[in-house]
NUBARO-354673 format. One record per residue (C-alpha): residue number from 1; x, y, z. Coordinates in steps of 0.001 Angstrom, whole numbers, plus 500000, padded with zeros to 6 digits. Example, Ala and Ser with C-alpha at 12.3 -4.5 7.8 and 13.67 -1.06 7.14 Angstrom:
<recs>
+-----+--------+--------+--------+
| seq |     px |     py |     pz |
+-----+--------+--------+--------+
|   1 | 512300 | 495500 | 507800 |
|   2 | 513670 | 498940 | 507140 |
+-----+--------+--------+--------+
</recs>
This chain:
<recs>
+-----+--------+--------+--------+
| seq |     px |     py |     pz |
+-----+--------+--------+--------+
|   1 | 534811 | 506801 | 693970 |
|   2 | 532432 | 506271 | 691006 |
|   3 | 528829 | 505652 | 691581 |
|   4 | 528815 | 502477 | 689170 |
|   5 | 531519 | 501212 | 691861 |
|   6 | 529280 | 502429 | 694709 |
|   7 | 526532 | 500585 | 693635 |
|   8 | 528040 | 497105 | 692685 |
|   9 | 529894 | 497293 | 696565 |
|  10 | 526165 | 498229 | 697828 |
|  11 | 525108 | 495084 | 696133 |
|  12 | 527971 | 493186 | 697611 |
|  13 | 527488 | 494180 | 700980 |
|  14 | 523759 | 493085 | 700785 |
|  15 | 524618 | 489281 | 699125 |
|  16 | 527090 | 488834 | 701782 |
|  17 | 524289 | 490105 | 704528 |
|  18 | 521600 | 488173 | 703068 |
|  19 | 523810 | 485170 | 703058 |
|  20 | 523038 | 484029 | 706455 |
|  21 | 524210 | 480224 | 706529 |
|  22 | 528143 | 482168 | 705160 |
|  23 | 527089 | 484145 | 708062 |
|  24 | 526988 | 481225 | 710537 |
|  25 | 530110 | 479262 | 709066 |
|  26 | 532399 | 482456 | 709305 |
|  27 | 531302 | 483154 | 713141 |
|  28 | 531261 | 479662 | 713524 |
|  29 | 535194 | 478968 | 711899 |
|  30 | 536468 | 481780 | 714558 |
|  31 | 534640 | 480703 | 717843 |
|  32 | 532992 | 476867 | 718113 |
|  33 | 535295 | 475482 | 715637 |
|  34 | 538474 | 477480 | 717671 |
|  35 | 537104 | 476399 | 720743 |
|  36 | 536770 | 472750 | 719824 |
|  37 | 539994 | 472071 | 717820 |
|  38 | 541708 | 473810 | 720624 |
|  39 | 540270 | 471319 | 723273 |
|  40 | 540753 | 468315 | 720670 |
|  41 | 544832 | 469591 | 718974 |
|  42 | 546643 | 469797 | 722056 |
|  43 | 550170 | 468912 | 722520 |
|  44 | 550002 | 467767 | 726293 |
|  45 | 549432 | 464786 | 727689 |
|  46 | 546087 | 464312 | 729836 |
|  47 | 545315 | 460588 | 731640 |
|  48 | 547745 | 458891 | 729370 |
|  49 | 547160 | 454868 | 730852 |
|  50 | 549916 | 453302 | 732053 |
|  51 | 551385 | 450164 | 733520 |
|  52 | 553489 | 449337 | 736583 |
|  53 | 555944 | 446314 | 736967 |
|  54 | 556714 | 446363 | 740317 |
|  55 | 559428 | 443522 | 741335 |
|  56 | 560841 | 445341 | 744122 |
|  57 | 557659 | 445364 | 746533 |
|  58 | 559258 | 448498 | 748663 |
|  59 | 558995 | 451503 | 750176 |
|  60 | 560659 | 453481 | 747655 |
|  61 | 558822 | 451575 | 744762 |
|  62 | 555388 | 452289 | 746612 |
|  63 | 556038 | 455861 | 746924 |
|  64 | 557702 | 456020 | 743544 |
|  65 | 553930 | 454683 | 742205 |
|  66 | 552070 | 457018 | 744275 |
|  67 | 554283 | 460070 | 742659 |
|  68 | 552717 | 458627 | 739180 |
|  69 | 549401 | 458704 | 740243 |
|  70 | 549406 | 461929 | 741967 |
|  71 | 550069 | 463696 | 738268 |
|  72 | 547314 | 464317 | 736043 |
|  73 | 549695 | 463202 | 733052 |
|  74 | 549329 | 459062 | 733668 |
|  75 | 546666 | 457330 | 734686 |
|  76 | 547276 | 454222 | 736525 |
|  77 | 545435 | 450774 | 734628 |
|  78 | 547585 | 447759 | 736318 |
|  79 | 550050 | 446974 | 738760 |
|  80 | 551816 | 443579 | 739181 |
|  81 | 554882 | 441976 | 739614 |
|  82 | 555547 | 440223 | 736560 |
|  83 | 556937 | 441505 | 733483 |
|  84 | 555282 | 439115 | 730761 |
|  85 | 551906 | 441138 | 732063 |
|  86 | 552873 | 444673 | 731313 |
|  87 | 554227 | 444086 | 727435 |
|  88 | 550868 | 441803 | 727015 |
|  89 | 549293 | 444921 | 728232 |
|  90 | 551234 | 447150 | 725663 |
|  91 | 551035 | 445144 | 722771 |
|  92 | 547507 | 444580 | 723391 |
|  93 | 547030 | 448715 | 723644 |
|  94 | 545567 | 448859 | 727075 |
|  95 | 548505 | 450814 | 728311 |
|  96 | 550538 | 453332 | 726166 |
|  97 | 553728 | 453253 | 728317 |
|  98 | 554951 | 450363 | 731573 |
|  99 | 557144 | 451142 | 734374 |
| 100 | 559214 | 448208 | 735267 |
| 101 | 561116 | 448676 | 738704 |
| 102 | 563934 | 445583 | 739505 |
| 103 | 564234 | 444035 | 741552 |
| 104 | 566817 | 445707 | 744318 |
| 105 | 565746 | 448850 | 744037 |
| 106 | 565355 | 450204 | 747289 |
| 107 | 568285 | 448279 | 748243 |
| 108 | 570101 | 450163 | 745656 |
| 109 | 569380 | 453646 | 747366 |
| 110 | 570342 | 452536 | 750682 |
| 111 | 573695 | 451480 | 748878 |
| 112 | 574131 | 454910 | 747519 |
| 113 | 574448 | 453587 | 743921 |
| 114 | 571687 | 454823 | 741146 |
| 115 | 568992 | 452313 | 740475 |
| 116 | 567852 | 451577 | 737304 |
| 117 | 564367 | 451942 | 735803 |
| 118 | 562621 | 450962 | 732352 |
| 119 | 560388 | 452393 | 730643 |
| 120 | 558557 | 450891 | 727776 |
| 121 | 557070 | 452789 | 725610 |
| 122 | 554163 | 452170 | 722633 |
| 123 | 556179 | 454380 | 720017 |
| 124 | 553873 | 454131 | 717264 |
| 125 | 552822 | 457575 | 717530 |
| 126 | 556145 | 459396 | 718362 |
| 127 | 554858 | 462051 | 719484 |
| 128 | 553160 | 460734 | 722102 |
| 129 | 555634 | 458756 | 722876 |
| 130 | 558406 | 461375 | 723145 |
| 131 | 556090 | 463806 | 725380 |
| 132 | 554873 | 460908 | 727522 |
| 133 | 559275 | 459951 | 728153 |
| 134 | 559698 | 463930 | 729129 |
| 135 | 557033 | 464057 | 731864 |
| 136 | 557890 | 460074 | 733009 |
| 137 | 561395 | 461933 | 734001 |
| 138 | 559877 | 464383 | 735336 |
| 139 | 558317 | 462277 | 737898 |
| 140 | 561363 | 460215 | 738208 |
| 141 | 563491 | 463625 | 739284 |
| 142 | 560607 | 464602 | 741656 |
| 143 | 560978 | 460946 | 742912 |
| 144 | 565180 | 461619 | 743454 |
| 145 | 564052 | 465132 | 744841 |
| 146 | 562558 | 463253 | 747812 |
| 147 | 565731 | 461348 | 748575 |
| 148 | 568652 | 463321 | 750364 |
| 149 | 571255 | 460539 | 750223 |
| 150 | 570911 | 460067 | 746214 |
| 151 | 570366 | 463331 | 745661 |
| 152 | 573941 | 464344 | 747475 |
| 153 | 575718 | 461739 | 745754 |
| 154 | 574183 | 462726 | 742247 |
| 155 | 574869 | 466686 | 743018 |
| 156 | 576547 | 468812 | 741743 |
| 157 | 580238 | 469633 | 742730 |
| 158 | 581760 | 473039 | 743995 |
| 159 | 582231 | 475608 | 741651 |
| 160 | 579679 | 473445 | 738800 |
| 161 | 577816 | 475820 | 737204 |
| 162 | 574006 | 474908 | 737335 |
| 163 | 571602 | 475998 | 734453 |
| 164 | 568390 | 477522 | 735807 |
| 165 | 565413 | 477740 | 732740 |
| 166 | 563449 | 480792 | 732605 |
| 167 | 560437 | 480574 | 730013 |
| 168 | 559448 | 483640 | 728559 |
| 169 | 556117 | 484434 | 727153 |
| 170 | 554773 | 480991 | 728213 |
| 171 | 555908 | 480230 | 731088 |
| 172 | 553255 | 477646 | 732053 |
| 173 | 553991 | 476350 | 728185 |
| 174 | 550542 | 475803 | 727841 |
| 175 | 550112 | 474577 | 724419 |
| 176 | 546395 | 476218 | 724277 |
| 177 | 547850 | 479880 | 723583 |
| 178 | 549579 | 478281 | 720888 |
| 179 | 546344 | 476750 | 719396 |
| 180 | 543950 | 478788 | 719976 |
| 181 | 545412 | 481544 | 718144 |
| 182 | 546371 | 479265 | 715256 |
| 183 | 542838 | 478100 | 714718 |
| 184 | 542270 | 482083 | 714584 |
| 185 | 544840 | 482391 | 711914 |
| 186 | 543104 | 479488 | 709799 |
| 187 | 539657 | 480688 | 710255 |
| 188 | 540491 | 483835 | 708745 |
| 189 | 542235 | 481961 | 705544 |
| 190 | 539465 | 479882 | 705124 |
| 191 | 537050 | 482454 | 705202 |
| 192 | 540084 | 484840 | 703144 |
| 193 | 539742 | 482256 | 700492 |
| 194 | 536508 | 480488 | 700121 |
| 195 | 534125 | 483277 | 700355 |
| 196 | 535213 | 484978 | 697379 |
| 197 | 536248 | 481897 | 695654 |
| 198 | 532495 | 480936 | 695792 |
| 199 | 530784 | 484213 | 695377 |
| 200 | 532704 | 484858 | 691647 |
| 201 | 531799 | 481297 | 691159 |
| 202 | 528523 | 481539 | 691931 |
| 203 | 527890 | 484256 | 689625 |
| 204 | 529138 | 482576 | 686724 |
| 205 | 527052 | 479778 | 687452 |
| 206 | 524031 | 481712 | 687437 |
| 207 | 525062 | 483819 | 684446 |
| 208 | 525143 | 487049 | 686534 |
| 209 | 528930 | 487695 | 685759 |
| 210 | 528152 | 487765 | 682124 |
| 211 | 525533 | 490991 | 682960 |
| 212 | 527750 | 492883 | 684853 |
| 213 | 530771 | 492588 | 682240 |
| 214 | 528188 | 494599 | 679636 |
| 215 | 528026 | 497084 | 682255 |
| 216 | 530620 | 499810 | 682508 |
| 217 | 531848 | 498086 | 685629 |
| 218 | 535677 | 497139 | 685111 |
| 219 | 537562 | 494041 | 686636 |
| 220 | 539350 | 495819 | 688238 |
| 221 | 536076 | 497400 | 690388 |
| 222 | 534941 | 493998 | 690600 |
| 223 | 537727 | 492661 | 692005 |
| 224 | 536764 | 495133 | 694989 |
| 225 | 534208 | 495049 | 695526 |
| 226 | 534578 | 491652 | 696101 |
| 227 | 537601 | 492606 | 697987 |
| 228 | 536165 | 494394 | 700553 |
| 229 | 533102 | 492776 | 702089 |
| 230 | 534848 | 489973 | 703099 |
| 231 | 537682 | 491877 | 704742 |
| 232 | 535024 | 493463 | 706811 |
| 233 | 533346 | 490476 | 707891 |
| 234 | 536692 | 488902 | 708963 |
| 235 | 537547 | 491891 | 710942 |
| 236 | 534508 | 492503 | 712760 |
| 237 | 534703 | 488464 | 713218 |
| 238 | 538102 | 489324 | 715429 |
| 239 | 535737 | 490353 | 718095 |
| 240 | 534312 | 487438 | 719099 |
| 241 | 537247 | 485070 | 718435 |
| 242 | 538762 | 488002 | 721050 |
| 243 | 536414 | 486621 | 723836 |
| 244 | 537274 | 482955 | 722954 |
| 245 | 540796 | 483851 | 723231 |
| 246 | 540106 | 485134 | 726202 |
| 247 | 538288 | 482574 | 727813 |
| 248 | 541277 | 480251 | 727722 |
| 249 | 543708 | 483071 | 729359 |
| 250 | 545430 | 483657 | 726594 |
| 251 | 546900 | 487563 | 727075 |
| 252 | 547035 | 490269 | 725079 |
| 253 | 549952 | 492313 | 725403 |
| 254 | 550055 | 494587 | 722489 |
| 255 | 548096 | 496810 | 720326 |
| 256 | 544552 | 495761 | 718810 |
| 257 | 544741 | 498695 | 716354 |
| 258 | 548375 | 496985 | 714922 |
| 259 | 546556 | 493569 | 715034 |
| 260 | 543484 | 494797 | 713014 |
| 261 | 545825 | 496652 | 710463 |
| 262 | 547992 | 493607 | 710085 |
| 263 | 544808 | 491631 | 709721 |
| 264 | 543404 | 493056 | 707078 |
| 265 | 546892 | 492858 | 704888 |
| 266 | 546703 | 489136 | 705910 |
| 267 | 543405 | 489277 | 704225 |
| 268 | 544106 | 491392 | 700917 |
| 269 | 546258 | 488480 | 699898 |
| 270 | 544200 | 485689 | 701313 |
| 271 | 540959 | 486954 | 699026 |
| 272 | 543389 | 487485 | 696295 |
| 273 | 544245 | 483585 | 696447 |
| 274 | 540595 | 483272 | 696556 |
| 275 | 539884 | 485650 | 693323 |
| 276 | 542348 | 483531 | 691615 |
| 277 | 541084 | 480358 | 692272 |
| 278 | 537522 | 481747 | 691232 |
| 279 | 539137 | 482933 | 688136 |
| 280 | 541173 | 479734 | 686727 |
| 281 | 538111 | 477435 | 687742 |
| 282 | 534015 | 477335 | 686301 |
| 283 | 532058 | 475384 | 689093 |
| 284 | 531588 | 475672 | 692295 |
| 285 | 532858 | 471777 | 692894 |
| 286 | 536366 | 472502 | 690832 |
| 287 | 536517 | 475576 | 692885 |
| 288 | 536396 | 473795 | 695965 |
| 289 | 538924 | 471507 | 695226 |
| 290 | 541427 | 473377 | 693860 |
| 291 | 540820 | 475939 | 697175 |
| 292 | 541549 | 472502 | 698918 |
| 293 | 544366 | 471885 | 696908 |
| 294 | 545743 | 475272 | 697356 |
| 295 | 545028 | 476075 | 701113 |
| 296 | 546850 | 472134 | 702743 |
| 297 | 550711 | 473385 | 701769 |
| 298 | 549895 | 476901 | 702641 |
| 299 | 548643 | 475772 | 705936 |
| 300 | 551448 | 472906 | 706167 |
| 301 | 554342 | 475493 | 705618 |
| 302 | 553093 | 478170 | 708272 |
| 303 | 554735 | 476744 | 710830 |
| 304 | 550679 | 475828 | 712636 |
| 305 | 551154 | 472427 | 712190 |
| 306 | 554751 | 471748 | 712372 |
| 307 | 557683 | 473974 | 713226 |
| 308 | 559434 | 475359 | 710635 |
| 309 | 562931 | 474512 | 712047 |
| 310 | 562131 | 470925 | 711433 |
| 311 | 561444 | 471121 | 708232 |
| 312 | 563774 | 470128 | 705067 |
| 313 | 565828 | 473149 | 703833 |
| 314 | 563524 | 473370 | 700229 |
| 315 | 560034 | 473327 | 702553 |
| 316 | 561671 | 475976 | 704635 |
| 317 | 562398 | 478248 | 702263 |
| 318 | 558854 | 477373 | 700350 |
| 319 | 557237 | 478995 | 703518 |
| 320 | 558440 | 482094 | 702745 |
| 321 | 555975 | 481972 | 700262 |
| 322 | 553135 | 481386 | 702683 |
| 323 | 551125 | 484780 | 704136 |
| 324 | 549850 | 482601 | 706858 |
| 325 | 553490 | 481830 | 708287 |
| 326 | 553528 | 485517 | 708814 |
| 327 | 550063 | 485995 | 709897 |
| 328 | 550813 | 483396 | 712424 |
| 329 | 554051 | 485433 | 713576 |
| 330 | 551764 | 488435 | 714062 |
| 331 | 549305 | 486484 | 716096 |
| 332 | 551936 | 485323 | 719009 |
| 333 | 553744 | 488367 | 718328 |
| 334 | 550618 | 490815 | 719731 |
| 335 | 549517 | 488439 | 721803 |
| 336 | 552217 | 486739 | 724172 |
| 337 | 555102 | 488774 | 723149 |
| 338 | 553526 | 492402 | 723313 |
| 339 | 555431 | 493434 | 719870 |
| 340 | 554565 | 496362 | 717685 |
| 341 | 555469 | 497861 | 714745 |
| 342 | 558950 | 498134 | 715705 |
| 343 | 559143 | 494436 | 715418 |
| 344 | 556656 | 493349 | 713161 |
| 345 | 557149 | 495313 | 710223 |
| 346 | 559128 | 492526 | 708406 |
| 347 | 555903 | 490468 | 708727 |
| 348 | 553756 | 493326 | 707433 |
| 349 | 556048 | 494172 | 704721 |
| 350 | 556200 | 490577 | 703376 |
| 351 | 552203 | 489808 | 703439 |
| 352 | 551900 | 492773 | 702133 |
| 353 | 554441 | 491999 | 699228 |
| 354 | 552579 | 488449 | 698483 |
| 355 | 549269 | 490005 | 698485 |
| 356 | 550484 | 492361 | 696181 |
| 357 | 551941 | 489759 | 694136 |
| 358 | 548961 | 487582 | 693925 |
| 359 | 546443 | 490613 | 693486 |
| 360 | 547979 | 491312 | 690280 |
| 361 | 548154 | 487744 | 689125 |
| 362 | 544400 | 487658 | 690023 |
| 363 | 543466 | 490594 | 688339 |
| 364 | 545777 | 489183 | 685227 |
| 365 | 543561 | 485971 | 685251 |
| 366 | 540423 | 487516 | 685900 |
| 367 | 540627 | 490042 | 682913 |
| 368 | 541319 | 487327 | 680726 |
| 369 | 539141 | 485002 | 681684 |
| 370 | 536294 | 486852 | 682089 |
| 371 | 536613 | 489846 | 679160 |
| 372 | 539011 | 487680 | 676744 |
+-----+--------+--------+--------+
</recs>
């Protein structure tokens, strides 16, 4: 290692020290911002208000009620008997989602037929909407669960075969373990690709680039030594997004020394995006936005905001193209799965293809740009 290449990573190393308030926005990407987004993007259903229609005035309707208040999914807003006041109540957005038991419905158990029961639903967030129907039928099985005579005359027959679920890897399917490492994967492509993007920029801005390129320095030894600083301070910023990861129970089942190694190939090509964005751009503000511009369909097409199985054919096979799709693969691989290198080597071998890729585009760019 040359001492000219020594001495610009020595100076690298003390910018990025010195830079305290890049300092606080890295530690705070992997831990506040993890913690909060984590609280905030969930996927379950907490207190969701809803309305009851109850035209039956029963037993079973009572205890039917009491089953939806006893969950921590629905929270109870209004009860009556007429219909007209529980659409008022969803159109007006007081309630997301109305029960409305008929009339007869008690009387329908003791008959041994199956009652019916509607459920209205606010469906302009689907979503919602779609998670809110699962755990309404839910309650409406533990509601059957609780009476024998429907639940014999709804059984199954002799010789049916009955499908027991197992989960695996989740089996409380907890949607935090899920985000929590996800908002690790995007702090560390944030930080991957705006640090560098805004150091190189910086420089130019301040007319520092244009002393070091009269130096003996290459771009090539540039491009390091930007490089590696910021791979560091990602790593060693693994450690405490470790303890918020642990503070919401999330297990680790496999190796840290395979996550840190797979880590840091996530990185190589996440700085190299970064590098290349600092190369094709002259401000800080153009930067930016192209880094903006850049990081939305990477982050769109990793699979952290949407599955990839429900995307179009084209957008699937775009991913491909994404390092954080992988990174994210590695992430719930180590960490609920308890997978090594026997399984994730496809993963390593393909970020470490695209970072390959896009460190020789960047160093392509950055030559030119910079020595003409």
């Amino acid at each position: 290692m040359s001492g000219r290449f020594v001495g610009l990573l020595r100076k690298e190393v003390t910018q990025v020290l010195r830079d305290r308030t890049v300092l606080f926005l890295i530690l705070f990407l992997y831990t506040v911002e993890a913690v909060m987004c984590t609280l905030a993007l969930t996927f379950e259903i907490r207190e969701l208000p809803v309305a009851v229609v109850d035209q039956d005035q029963s037993v079973a309707s009572r205890h039917l009620v009491a089953l939806l208040q006893a969950t921590e999914t629905f929270e109870l807003r209004e009860v009556s008997d007429q219909p007209r006041r529980g659409e008022q109540a969803l159109q007006a957005g007081r309630v997301a989602m109305v029960w409305v038991i008929p009339p007869g419905f008690e009387q329908a158990y003791q008959r041994g037929t199956r009652p019916t029961l509607q459920l209205l639903l606010d469906g302009t967030n689907s979503n919602v909407a779609e998670n809110a129907r699962h755990y309404a039928m839910q309650v409406v099985r533990r509601f059957e669960g609780d009476r024998p005579p429907l639940q014999v005359a709804l059984g199954t027959r002799p010789g049916q075969a009955v499908a027991v679920p197992r989960v695996w890897y989740n089996p409380e399917q907890e949607t935090k373990n899920f985000m929590v490492l996800s908002m690790m994967a995007l702090a560390a492509m944030l930080v991957g690709v705006m640090v560098p993007a805004a150091s190189i920029v910086r420089e130019k801005e301040h007319g520092t680039i244009e002393q070091l390129l009269v130096t003996p320095i290459t771009p090539l030894e540039l491009f390091a030594a930007k490089t590696i600083p910021t791979v560091a301070v990602n790593l060693l910023a693994i450690f405490p997004a470790l303890l918020i990861v642990a503070a919401f129970d999330v297990p680790q089942r496999g190796s840290l020394v395979t996550l840190m190694v797979l880590a840091a190939l996530f990185q190589l090509s996440a700085i190299a995006m970064g590098v290349f964005v600092a190369a094709v751009t002259r401000t800080l503000q153009q930067a930016l936005l192209l880094a903006f511009f850049a990081l939305f369909p990477v982050m769109f097409l990793s699979g952290t905001m949407t599955p990839i199985e429900s995307m179009p054919p084209v957008l699937q096979s775009a991913s491909l193209l994404s390092p954080l799709r992988y990174y994210m693969e590695v992430l719930l691989g180590v960490f609920l799965k308890g997978t090594g290198w026997a399984e994730l080597w496809p993963q390593a071998l393909a970020m470490t293809g695209i970072g390959l890729a896009l460190f020789v585009a960047a160093a392509a760019v950055f030559r030119r740009k910079l020595v003409g």
